[in-house]
C-alpha positions, 0 to 999 in steps of 0.5 A, a space after each residue: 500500500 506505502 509503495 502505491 499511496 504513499 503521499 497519501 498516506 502520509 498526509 493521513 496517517 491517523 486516518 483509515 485506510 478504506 478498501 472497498 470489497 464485494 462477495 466473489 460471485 459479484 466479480 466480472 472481470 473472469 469468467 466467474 462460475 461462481 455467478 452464473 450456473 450456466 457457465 458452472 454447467 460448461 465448466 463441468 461438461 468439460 471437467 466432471 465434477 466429484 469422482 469424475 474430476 479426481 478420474 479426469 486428473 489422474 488420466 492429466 497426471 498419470 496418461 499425459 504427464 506419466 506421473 506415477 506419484 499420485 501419493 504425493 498428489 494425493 496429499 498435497 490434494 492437488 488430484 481434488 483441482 483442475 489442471 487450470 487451477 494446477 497451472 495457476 498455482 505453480 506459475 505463481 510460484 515460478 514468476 515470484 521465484 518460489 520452488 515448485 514441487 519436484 514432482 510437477 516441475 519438469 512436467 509444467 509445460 505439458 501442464 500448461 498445455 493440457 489447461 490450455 486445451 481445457 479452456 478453449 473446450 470450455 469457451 469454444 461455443 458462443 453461449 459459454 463465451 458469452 457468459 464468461 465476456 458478456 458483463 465485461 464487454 459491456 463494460 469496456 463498450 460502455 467505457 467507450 461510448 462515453 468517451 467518444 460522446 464527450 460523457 466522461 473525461 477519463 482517457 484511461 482505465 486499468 483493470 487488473 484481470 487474469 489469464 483466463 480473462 484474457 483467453 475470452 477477450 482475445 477470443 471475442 475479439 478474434 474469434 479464435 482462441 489465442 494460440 496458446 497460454 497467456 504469459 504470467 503479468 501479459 495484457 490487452 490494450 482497447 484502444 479508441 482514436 479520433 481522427 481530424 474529421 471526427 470519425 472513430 476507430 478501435 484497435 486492440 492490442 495483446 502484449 503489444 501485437 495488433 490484433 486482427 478484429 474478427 468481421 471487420 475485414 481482416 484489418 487491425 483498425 476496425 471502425 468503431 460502429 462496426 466494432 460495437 456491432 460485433 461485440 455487442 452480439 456478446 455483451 450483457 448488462 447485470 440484469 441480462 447476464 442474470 437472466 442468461 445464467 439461468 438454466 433452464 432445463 437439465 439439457 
């Protein structure tokens, strides 16, 4: 905290630093199952759930990764997690410089090969990838249309996301899934211009490469109009979203 609001901090320090929380089933900026059955639903399709997932592991670690250690699996309860969740804990632990397990670690790009797969089954139809990007979306569109229409003053926004946000962003924008797992602290820049006689355009940027927007004619620059149309297919305010996650059937 000193190290980002220190000046603040020493103007106030009798008084309480404030910071605004919520539950985790309201957060939006991943794919959050947790706030949307639907989405729990794709989740599971491709990972099984209870018994299925401890068997779907054991087939990643024994089969793929020719681990035979499952004991040690078994007591770390790493066999009780996904391999995305594998993969999320061990690059954790390279990019800060802390040691991972001995028996994972020459097995962590094959690791991260399987999450990969895993994710882009997940997010491979319309509906799940609409449910996972709709409510952000529809932030960062909104965001837009009120610069452009001289409603707000702010020239920049940041969020702090995930990985995973960034594999249904790139993919919602492309219409393919990135080709492969985004590096640990990468990014994606929205980014609208104005030209000298008033027009708009977006380009969007993945860790500094220009990205090809999927419908807009193979360009990097696509217009503005036309990038709302495309985006907007996937794009879900809260009350959208909540009537979207609702499942309907057992189908």
């Amino acid at each position: 905290m000193a190290g980002l609001y220190d000046e603040l901090l020493e103007k106030s320090k009798d008084d309480p630093i404030i910071i605004h929380t919520t539950e985790s089933r309201n957060e939006f900026l991943y794919p959050n199952f947790r706030s949307c059955p639907l989405l729990k639903r794709f989740y599971k399709a491709v990972l099984g759930t209870g018994d299925k997932v401890q068997l779907a592991n054991k087939q990643i670690f024994q089969d793929i990764l020719q681990i035979s250690d499952t004991k040690y699996l078994l007591e770390n309860k790493l066999l009780a997690k996904s391999v995305v969740d594998v993969l999320d804990d061990l690059t954790s632990r390279k990019s800060h410089g802390m040691p991972l397990p001995d028996t994972l670690n020459a097995h962590y790009h094959k690791i991260k090969e399987a999450a990969y797969n895993v994710t882009c089954d997940v997010f491979k139809e319309k509906k799940s990838l609409k449910a996972a990007s709709g409510r952000f979306i529809h932030e960062i569109l909104n965001k837009m249309d009120a610069a452009i229409n001289d409603q707000s003053p702010i020239k920049l926004c940041l969020y702090s996301a995930h990985d995973t946000s960034l594999m249904v962003l790139s993919t919602a924008v492309t219409g393919k899934p990135p080709t492969a797992w985004p590096p640990f602290a990468s990014f994606m820049v929205f980014e609208v211009y104005r030209t000298l006689i008033g027009k708009h355009y977006v380009k969007v940027k993945f860790e500094n490469q220009d990205l090809v927007v999927n419908h807009c004619g193979g360009s990097t620059e696509c217009p503005y109009s036309r990038f709302k149309e495309v985006l907007s297919e996937l794009a879900l305010d809260g009350t959208e979203f909540e009537k979207f996650c609702e499942i309907q059937d057992e189908n």
